[in-house]
C-alpha positions in Angstrom: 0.0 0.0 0.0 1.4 3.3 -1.1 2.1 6.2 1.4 0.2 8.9 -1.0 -3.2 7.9 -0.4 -6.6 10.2 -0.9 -8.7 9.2 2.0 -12.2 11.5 1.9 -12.3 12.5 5.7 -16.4 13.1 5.0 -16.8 9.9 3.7 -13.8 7.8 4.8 -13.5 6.7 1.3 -10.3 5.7 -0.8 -10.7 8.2 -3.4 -7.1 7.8 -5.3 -3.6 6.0 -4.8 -0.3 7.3 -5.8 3.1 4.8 -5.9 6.1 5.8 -3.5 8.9 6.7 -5.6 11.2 3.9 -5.7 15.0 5.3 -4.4 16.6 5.2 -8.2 13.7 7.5 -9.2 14.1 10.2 -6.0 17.9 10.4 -7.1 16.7 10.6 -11.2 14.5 13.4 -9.8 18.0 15.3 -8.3 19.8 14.9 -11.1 17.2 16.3 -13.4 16.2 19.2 -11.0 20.6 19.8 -10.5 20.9 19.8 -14.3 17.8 22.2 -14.8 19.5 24.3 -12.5 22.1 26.5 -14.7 19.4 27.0 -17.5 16.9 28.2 -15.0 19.4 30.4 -13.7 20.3 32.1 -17.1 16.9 32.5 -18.1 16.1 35.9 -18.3 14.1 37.0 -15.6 11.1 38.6 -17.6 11.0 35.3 -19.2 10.8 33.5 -15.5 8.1 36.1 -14.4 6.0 35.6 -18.2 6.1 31.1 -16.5 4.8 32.2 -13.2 1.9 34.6 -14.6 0.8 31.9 -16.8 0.6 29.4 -13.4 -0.4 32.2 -11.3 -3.9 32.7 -14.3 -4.5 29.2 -14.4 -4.6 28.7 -10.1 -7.2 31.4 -10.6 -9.3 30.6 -13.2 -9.0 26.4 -12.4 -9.8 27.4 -8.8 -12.7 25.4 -8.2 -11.4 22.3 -9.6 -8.7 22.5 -7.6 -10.7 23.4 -4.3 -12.9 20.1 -5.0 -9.7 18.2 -4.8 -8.1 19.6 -1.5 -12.0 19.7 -0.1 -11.5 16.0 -1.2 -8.0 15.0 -0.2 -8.3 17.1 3.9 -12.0 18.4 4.1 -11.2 22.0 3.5 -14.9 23.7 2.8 -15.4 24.3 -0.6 -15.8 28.1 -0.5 -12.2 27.8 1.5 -10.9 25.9 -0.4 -11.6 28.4 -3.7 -10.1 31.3 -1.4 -6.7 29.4 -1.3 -6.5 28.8 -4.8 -7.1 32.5 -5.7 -4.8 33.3 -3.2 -2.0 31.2 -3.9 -2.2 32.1 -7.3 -2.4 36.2 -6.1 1.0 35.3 -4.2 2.7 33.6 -7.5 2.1 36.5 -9.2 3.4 39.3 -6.9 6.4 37.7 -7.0 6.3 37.2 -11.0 5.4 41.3 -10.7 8.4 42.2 -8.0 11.2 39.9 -8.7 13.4 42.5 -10.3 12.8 44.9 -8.1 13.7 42.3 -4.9 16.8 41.2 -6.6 18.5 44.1 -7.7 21.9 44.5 -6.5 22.4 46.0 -3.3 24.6 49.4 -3.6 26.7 49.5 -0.1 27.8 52.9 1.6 31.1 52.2 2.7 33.6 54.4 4.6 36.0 54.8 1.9 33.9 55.6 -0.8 34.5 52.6 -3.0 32.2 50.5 -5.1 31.0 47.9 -3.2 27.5 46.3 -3.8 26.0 43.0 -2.8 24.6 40.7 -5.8 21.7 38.2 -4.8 21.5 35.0 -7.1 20.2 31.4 -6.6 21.9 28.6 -5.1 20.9 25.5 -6.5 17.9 22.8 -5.7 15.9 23.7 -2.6 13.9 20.8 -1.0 10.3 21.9 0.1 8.4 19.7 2.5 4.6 20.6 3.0 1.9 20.2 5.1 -1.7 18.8 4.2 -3.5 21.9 5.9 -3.3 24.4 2.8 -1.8 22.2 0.1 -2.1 25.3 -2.5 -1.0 28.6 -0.2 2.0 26.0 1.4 3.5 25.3 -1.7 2.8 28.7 -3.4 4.8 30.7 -1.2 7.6 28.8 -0.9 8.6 27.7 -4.4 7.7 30.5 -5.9 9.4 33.1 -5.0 12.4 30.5 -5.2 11.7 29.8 -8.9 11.4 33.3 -9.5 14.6 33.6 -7.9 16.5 31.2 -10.2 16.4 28.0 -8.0 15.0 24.7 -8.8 12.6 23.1 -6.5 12.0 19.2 -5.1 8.8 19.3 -3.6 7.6 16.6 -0.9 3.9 17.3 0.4 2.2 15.4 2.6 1.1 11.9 1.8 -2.6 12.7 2.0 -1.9 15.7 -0.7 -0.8 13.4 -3.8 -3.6 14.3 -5.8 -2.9 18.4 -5.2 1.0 18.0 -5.9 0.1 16.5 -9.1 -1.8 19.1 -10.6 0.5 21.8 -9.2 3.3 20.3 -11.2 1.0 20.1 -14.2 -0.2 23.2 -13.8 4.0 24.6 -14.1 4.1 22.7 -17.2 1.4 23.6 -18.8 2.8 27.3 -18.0 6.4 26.5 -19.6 8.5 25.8 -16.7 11.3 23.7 -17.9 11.8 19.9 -17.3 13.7 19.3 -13.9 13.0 22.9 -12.7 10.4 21.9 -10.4 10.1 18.2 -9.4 7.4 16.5 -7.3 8.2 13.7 -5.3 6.7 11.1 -3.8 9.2 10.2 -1.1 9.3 8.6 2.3 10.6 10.2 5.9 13.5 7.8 5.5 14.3 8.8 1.8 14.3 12.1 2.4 16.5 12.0 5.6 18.7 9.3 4.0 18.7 10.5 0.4 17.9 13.8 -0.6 19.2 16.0 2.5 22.5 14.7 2.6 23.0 14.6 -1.2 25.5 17.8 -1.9 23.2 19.2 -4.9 20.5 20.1 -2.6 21.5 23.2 -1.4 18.9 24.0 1.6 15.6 22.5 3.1 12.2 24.1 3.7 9.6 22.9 6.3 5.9 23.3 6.8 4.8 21.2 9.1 5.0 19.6 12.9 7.8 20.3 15.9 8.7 16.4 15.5 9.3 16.9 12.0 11.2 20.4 12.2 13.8 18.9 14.7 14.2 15.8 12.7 14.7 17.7 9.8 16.9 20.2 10.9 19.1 17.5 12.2 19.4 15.9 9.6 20.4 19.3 7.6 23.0 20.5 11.1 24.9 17.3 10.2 25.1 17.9 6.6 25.8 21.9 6.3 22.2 22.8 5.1 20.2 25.6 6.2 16.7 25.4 6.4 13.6 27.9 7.0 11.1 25.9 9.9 7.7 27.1 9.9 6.0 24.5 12.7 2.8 24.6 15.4 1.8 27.8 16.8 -0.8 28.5 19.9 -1.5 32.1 19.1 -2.7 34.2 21.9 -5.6 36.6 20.8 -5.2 39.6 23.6 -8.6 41.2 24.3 -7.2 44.6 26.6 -10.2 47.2 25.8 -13.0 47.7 23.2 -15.5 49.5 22.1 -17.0 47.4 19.2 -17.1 43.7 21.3 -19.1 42.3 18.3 -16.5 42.9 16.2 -14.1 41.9 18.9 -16.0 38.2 19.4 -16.6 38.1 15.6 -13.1 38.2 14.8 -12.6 36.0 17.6 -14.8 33.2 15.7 -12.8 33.9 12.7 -9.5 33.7 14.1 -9.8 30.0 15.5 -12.6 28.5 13.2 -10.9 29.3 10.1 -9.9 26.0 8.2 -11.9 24.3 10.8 -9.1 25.0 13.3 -6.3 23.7 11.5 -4.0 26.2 11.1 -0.8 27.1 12.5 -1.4 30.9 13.3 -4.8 30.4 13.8 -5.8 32.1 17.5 -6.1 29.5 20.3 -5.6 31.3 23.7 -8.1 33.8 24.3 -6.5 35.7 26.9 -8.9 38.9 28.8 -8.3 41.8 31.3 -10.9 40.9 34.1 -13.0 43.6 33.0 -14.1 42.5 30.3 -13.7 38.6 30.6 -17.1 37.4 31.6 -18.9 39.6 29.0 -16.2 38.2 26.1 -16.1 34.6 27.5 -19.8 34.6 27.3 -20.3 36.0 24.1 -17.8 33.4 22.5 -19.4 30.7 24.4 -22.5 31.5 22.7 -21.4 32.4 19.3 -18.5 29.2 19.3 -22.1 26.9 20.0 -23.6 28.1 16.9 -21.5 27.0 14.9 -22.2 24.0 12.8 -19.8 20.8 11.4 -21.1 21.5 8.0 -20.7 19.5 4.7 -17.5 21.0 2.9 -19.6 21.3 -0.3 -21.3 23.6 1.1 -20.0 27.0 -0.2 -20.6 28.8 3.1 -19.6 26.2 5.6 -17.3 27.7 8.1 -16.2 24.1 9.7 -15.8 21.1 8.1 -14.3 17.7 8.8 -10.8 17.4 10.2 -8.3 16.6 7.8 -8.3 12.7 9.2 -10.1 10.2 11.7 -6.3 10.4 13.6 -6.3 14.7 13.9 -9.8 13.9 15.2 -8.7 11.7 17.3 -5.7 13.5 18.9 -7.7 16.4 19.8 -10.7 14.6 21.6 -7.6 12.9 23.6 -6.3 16.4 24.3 -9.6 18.1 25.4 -10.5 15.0 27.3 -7.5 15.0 28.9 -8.2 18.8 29.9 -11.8 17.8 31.2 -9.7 15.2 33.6 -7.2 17.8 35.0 -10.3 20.5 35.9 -10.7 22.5 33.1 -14.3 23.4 32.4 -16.3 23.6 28.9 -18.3 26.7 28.1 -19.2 25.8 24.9 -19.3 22.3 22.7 -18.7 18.8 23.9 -15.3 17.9 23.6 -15.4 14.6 24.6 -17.9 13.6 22.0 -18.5 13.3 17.8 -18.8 11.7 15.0 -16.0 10.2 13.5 -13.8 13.4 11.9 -16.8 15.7 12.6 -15.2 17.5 15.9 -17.7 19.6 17.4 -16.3 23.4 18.1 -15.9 24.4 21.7 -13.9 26.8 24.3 -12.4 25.6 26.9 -12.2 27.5 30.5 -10.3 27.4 33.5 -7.2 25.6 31.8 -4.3 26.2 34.4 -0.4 25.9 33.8 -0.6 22.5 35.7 -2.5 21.0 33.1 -0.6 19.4 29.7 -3.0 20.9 27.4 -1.8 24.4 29.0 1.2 23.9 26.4 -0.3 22.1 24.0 -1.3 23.2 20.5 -5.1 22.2 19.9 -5.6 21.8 15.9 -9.0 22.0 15.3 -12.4 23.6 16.4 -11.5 23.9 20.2 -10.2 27.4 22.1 -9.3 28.3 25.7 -10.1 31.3 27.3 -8.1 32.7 30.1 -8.6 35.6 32.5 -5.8 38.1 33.1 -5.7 40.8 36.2 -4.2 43.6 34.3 -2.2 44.1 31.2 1.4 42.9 32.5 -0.6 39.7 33.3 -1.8 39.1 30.2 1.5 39.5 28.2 2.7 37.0 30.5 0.2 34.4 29.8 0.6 35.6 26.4 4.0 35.0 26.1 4.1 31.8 28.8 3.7 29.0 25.7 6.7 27.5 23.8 5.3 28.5 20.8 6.1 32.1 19.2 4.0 32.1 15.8 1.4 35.2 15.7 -0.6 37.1 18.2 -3.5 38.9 18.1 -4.1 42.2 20.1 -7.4 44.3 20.7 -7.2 47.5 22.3 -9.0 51.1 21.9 -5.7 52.6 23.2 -3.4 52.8 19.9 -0.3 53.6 22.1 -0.9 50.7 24.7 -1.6 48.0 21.8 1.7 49.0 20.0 3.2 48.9 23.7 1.5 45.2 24.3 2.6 44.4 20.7 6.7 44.9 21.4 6.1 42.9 24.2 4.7 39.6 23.2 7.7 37.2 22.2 6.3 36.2 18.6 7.4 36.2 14.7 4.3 38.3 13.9 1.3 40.7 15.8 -1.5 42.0 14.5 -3.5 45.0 16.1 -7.7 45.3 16.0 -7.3 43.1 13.0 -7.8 39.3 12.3 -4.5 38.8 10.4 -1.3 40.1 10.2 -1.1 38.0 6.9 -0.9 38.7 3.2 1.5 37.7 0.2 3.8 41.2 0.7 4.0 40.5 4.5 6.4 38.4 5.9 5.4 35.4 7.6 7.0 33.3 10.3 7.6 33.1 13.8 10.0 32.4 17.0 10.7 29.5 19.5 9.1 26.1 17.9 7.2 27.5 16.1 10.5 27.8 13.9 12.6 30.2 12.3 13.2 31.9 8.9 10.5 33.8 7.1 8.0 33.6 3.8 6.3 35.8 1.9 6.7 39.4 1.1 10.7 40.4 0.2 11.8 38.3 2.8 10.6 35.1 0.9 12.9 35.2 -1.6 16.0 36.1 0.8 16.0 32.7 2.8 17.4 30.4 -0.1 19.2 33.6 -1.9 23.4 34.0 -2.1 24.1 37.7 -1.4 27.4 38.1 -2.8 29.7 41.2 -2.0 31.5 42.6 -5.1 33.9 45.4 -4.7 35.3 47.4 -7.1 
């Protein structure tokens, strides 16, 4: 039985099978994306940027066919999963649209007036390896703006994603991009640790996924001289200080941690609340969190779906559960019940630092909600997680929420708003929850040489 397997989470069916690459065809699949390299490279960049606008049209206009796979492959609602195409292919084009402009050299002011500038150019083959959660918007903004750059990409995703890797790599041929410039693999954990890491044509590694897999990863790439960009689990604390629009405040709440039915790294999971105004915002959540439905991902307007698999289902009932046995009390939902990968959405009260699911990241449907005696109280419960992904703060006082802001211990913070998140942003946080960023400039720096010329 292959790895790469379709399972339906809504139905439990076996929708498709892929075959595991045999170890002669992951090294076949080096070689040709080494040997792409140098073309790639010399291609002229306007020619690079006319391949991505040509993928980036096709992600928009295919973008319900391809949200009917993903809804298929991980559950993702289908009006999500249209979102992520568009998106995705919004982020290949701003990079087909700003490449020059990111890569131009770098004119240095130097104390004795010479010429010294610092030229950015590709490296080589860069291995991505990507998560099932957004198996479009994963991909897109990583080998992207490395393509644009001049690399070649090897792209792993996650076994449950075969079906989506396939039409991403059809959809670069269709555009033009050469053979070997971007090559999907389906490999094993142990090929890529064993094979494709240590081999010296693969020039650095890039990670979307779990803290297990980061640290085996990035082991692997310590031992052999590879750098790597982590971008693991997150338990984002939303930071509710002062308001004076609380149904805004709870609706963005909703938003934050219901969004791809949970399953999301920077998605909001600690709702953390002055004393103030905690009973008022834990009740309101309570109430809104309970009306919302497991709904059938064909449905256009379903805000929660399945989970991605009858094990992420599993894992998080054994993680509420757990929380329910060590005193922790349910306002809304009932964690400790469902139907197969249907995982009713609730919020969780009274969690304290004794319990395991304290620091813990909960992926899927299910928040906590934490009262804080004063602001210094809530940054530290805010910042008291091993995780330093995103943060949300809401305050009326634009001074104290920048103030808050400098204060929380995480990659990215975003003020009255829902997201700090969009293609010219970067992305990325601190602690496990990894290091390196994506997106905006900064996307294309990770896997870039900057090379000093003087004179």
């Amino acid at each position: 039985m292959s790895e790469y397997r379709v399972v339906d989470p809504y139905t439990g069916q076996v929708v498709k099978e892929f075959p595991t690459a045999t170890d002669d065809e992951i090294r076949a699949a080096i070689e040709r994306a080494h040997a792409a390299f140098e073309p790639w490279r010399a291609t002229p960049m306007a020619e690079r940027a006319a391949i991505l606008t040509k993928a980036a049209k096709a992600f928009t206009e295919r973008s319900r066919e391809l949200a009917e796979i993903i809804r298929t492959e991980m559950g993702k609602p289908l009006g999500q999963g249209v979102f992520e195409a568009e998106f995705s292919g919004e982020i290949i084009q701003y990079y087909a649209d700003n490449a020059a402009e990111f890569l131009a050299d770098e004119v240095l002011k130097t104390r004795e007036d010479v010429d010294a500038r610092v030229v950015k150019s590709a490296q080589g083959v860069i291995l991505g390896i990507m998560p099932w959660n957004y198996p479009y918007y994963q991909v897109a903004r990583f080998a992207f703006p490395n393509l644009m750059l001049g690399n070649t990409v090897l792209l792993k995703h996650a076994p449950q994603c075969p079906w989506s890797a396939t039409v991403i790599a059809e959809i670069l041929e269709e555009a033009g991009l050469p053979a070997g410039a971007y090559e999907n693999i389906f490999a094993t954990n142990d090929q890529i640790g064993e094979i494709v890491i240590p081999d010296p044509r693969v020039r650095g590694v890039s990670l979307t996924g779990s803290e297990r897999a980061g640290a085996a990863v990035a082991e692997i790439a310590g031992r052999n001289l590879k750098k790597v960009v982590l971008e693991l689990g997150g338990s984002d604390p939303f930071v509710v200080l002062s308001t004076d629009d609380m149904d805004a405040v709870v609706e963005s709440a909703v938003a934050a941690r219901m969004e791809n039915s949970g399953q999301a790294c920077n998605a909001s999971k600690r709702f953390i609340v002055v004393d103030e105004l905690y009973d008022e915002f834990s009740t309101r959540l309570a109430e809104a969190i309970a009306a919302v439905e497991v709904g059938d991902p064909e449905d256009e307007d379903a805000l929660v779906g399945p989970l991605s698999s009858q094990a992420a289902a599993d894992r998080l009932r054994e993680q509420t559960s757990a929380a329910l046995a060590e005193g922790a009390r349910v306002l809304a939902g009932a964690v400790d019940e469902g139907d197969g990968t249907r995982v009713q959405p609730a919020l969780l009260a009274d969690v304290t630092d004794a319990m395991s699911v304290y620091r813990e990241e909960l992926f899927g449907p299910v928040g906590t909600v934490y009262r804080a005696k004063d602001v210094d109280d809530a940054v530290r419960i805010a910042n008291d997680t091993p995780f330093g992904l995103g943060a949300r703060v809401w305050c009326s006082d634009p001074d104290l929420a920048r103030a808050v802001a400098d204060r929380i211990d995480a990659g990215m913070v975003a003020i009255n708003d829902a997201s700090a998140e969009d293609y010219d942003m970067p992305f990325g946080g601190t602690k496990r929850s990894g290091f390196g960023r994506e997106l905006g400039p900064h996307g294309m720096e990770e896997f870039m040489n900057k090379k000093l010329v003087v004179g």
